[in-house]
N, C-alpha and C positions, 0 to 999 in steps of 0.2 A: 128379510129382517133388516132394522136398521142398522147401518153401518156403526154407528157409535155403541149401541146395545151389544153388537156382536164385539166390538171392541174390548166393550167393559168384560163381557163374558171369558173372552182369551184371557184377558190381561187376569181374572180372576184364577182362570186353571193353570197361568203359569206360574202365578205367586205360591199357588197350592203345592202344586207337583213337581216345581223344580229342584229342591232339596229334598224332600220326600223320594225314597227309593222305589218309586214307583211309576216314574216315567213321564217328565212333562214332553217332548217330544209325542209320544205317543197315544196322553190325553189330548193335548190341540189336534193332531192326524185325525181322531174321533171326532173330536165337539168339531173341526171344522168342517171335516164331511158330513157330519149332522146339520150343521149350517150353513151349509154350500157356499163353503169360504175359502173357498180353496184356488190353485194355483199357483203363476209365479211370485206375485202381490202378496199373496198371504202367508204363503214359506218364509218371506221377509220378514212379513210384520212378526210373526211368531218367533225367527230368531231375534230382531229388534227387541221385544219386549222383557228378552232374557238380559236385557241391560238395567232395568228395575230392577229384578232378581239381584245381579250383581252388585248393585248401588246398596242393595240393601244389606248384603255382608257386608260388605264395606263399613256400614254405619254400623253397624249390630256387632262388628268385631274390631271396632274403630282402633280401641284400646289396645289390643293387641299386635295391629299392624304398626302401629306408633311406636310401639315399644321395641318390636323389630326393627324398624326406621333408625331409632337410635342405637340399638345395638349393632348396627352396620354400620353408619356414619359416624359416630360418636367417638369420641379422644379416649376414654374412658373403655379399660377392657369389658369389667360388666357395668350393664347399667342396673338401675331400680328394677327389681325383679328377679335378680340374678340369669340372667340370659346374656352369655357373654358373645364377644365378638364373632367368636369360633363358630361355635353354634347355630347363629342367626345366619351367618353367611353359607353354612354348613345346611342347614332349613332352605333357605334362598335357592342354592341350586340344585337341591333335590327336587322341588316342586317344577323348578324348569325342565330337570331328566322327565321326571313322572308326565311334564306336559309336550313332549316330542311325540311318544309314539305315534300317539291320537291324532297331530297334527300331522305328524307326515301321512299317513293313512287317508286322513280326512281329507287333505289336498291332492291326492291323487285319485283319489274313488267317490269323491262327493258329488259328482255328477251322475256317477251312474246308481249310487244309492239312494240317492234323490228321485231318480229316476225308477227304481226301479223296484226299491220296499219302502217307498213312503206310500207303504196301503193300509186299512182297516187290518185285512186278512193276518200281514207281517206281524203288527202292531200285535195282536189278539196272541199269535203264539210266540212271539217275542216273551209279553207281558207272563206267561203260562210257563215257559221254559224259568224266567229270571224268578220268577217266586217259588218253583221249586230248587231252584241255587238257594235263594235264600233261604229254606227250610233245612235244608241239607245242612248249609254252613254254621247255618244257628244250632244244630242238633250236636255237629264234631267237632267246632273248635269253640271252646268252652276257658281254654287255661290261657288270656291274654297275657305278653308281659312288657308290652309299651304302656305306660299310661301318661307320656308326653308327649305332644305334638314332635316336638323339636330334636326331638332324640329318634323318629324314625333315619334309617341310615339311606344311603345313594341307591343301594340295592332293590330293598325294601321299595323305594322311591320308583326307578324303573319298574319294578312291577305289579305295584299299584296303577300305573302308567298304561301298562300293558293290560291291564284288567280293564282298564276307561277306555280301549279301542273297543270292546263290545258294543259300550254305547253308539258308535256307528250304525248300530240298527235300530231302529224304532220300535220303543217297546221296551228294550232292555235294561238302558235306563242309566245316565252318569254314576249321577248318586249311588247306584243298588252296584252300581261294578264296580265302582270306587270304593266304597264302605267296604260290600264285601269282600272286594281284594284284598284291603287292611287287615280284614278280621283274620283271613286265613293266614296273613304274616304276622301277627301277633298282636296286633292294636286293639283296646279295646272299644268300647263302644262309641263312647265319646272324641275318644282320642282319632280315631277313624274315622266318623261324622268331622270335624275339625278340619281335618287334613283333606276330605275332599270338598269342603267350601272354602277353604284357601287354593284347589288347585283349582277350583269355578273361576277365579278371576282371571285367569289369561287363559281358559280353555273356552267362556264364554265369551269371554274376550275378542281375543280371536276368530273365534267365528261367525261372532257379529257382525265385525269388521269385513270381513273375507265376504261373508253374504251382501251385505250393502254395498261395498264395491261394487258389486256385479250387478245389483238392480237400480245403483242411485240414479241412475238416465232417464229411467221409466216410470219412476216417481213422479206427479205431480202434488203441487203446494196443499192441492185438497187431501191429501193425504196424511199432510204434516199433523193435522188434529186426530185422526185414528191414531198414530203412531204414538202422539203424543197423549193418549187417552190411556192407549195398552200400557204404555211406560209405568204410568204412575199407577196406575189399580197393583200391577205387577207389583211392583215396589214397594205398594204398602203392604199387600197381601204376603208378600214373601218376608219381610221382617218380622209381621207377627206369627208367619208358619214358622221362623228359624228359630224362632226365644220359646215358643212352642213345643217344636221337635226336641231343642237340644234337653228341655228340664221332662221331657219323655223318655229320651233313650237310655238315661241315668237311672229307671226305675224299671224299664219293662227292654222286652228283647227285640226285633224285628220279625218277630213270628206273625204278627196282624197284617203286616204290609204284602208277607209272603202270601200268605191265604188272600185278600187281598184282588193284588195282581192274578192269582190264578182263578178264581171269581169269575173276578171280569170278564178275563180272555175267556173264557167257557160262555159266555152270556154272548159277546160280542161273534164269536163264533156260529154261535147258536143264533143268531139275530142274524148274517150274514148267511146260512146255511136255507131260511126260509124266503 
């Protein structure tokens, strides 16, 4: 297939499923063994094109980073909004607790989980195991009592944190660990969604980074327009999934996503089993 075609196609499944608790690591593993796109090269491009994804919180939640910005730097105890100094600075380094665990984990076993369950097979019961979490969690915790971002506590923070090292396996899924870590510490639905697309940006971040370091050598310039293809499909496709998702989770539960993910992994199973 063309290389730009299959470009667009990634960049289409990362925008989809990277906030979506359903696993975009583990749709690209599929689509790209379906289109034998695989390798060192394309590990890359797929974590590259998570930088669109990010770009696009960013812009999608522009407002509220800003206002955070000032309420850290600002002369003024609160600013416009009432989010005072305490607070913002108090949010700030929670989301850094929440984003250790995963990174330390991540940099000491990334190679061998790269190596070693970046397969269909992992992927399928990965996806089957996390949507019956999420059937579970959406069935028993029912009575939220966060319903603001900024008022999750350090606590709370590290183990939300600690729920986002699952996503180390493919399949399982940032968003679905992170969400519903939240839920079972009290957040509701939105408020939980929220907090794991603020803690996307230095956890995608970072492992962009981390990844491209280690492949920029073997890059050549003809690759700069794949890279640069996936980026922006990514980016547009993820900002109108996130304005999407968030006026969805306000009205309905994560019960579709669960059924879902365990679908799939039974199809996928079933297609690898023949």
């Amino acid at each position: 297939m063309n290389d730009i075609i299959t470009a667009i196609i990634l960049g289409i499944v990362e925008g989809i499923t990277e906030f979506l608790p359903v696993s975009s690591t583990g749709h690209l593993i599929l689509t790209g063994n379906y289109l034998k796109f695989v390798g060192e090269k394309a590990n890359a491009f797929e974590i590259f094109i998570q930088l669109g994804a990010i770009m696009a919180v960013l812009i999608y939640f522009h407002k509220r980073i800003l206002r955070l910005i000032k309420s850290l730097f600002g002369k003024s105890i609160i600013v416009s909004g009432g989010l005072s100094k305490n607070v913002a600075w108090r949010f700030v380094i929670g989301v850094g607790i929440a984003f250790i665990p995963s990174a330390v984990l991540g940099l000491l076993f990334h190679d061998i989980i790269e190596d070693k369950l970046f397969t269909p097979k992992v992927v399928a019961m990965a996806l089957i195991v996390g949507g019956i979490g999420i059937l579970l969690i959406e069935r028993f915790f029912k009575e939220p009592k966060i319903h603001v971002m900024e008022q999750t506590s350090w606590l709370q923070s590290f183990w939300i944190g600690a729920a986002q090292c699952l996503s180390l396996i493919p399949g399982m899924s940032r968003s679905a660990s992170t969400i519903m870590g939240a839920r079972v510490l009290g957040l509701d639905a939105a408020t939980a969604t929220e907090f794991s697309f603020f803690l996307a940006i230095p956890t995608l971040g970072a492992a962009t980074i981390y990844s491209l370091l280690k492949i920029l050598s073997t890059l050549s310039s003809a690759d700069t327009m794949l890279f640069g293809i996936g980026f922006f499909v990514s980016f547009v496709v993820a900002w109108i999934v996130i304005a999407g998702f968030m006026a969805f989770i306000k009205r309905h539960s994560f019960i579709v996503f669960g059924w879902y993910r365990i679908i799939l992994g039974i199809i996928v199973l079933i297609i690898l089993g023949r």
